[in-house]
N, C-alpha and C positions, 0 to 999 in steps of 0.2 A: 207511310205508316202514320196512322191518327196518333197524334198523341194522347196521354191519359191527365185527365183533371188531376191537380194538385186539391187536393181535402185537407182540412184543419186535421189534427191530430186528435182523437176523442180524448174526452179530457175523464180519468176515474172522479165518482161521486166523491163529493170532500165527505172528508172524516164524520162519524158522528158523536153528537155531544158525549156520550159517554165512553170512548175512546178519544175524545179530545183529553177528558178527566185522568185517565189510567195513563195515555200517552199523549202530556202534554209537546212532545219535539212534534208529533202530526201538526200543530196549530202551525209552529215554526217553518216549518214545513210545506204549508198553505200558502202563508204570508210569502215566502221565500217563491214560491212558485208565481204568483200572482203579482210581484213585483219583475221578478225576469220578465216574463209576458211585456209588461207596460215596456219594461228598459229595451226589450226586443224591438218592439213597434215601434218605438219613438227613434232608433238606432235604423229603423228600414225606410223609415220617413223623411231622417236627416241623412242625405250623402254628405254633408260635410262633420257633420257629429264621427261618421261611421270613418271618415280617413282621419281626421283629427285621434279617434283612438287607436286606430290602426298603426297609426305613426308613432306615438305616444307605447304603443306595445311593442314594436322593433326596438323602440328603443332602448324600454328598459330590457329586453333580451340582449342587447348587443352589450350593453355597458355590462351586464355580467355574464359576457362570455369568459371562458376561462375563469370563472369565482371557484370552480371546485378544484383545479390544480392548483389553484391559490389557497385553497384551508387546508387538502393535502398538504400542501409543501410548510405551513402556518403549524399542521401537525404535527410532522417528521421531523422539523428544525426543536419543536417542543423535546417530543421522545429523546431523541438525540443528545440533548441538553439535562437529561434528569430533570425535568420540572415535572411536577406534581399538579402546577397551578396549568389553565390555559388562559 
C-alpha cells in the first residue's frame, strides 16, 4: 500500500483591513497564528528543545496532581467551619 503525501494545511486568506477595523481580535488572532507556526518549526527542528519541554510539561502535571481534591477538601474544611472568607 503507497503511502499518501503529507500536504501543508491550506492556510484561510488573512483577514481584511476592514474587518481588521470592526474586528480588531482577527489581528490578534493572525499574530497568534503566525507565531505558533514559527514556535512549531523551531520545536520540530530542535529534539532537544522538544524533550526539554516535554519534561518540563510532566512535570508541572505531576506536581499538581491531586490540586483538585486538595481545593475540595480547602473548600469543605471552609463550609464546615462557617467562614464567609476563603
Amino acid at each position: 500500500m503507497a503511502s499518501t503525501p503529507i500536504r501543508p494545511a491550506e492556510r484561510p486568506p488573512p483577514p481584511s483591513v476592514p474587518d481588521l477595523l470592526v474586528a480588531p481580535e482577527l489581528a490578534a488572532l493572525s499574530i497568534l497564528d503566525v507565531a505558533l507556526e514559527i514556535v512549531v518549526a523551531a520545536l520540530l527542528a530542535d529534539g532537544e528543545a522538544r524533550r526539554a519541554q516535554g519534561a518540563a510539561g510532566r512535570e508541572a502535571v505531576a506536581s499538581n496532581r491531586g490540586s483538585l481534591a486538595r481545593l475540595l477538601a480547602l473548600i469543605e474544611e471552609r463550609i464546615n467551619a462557617g467562614s464567609t472568607t476563603v
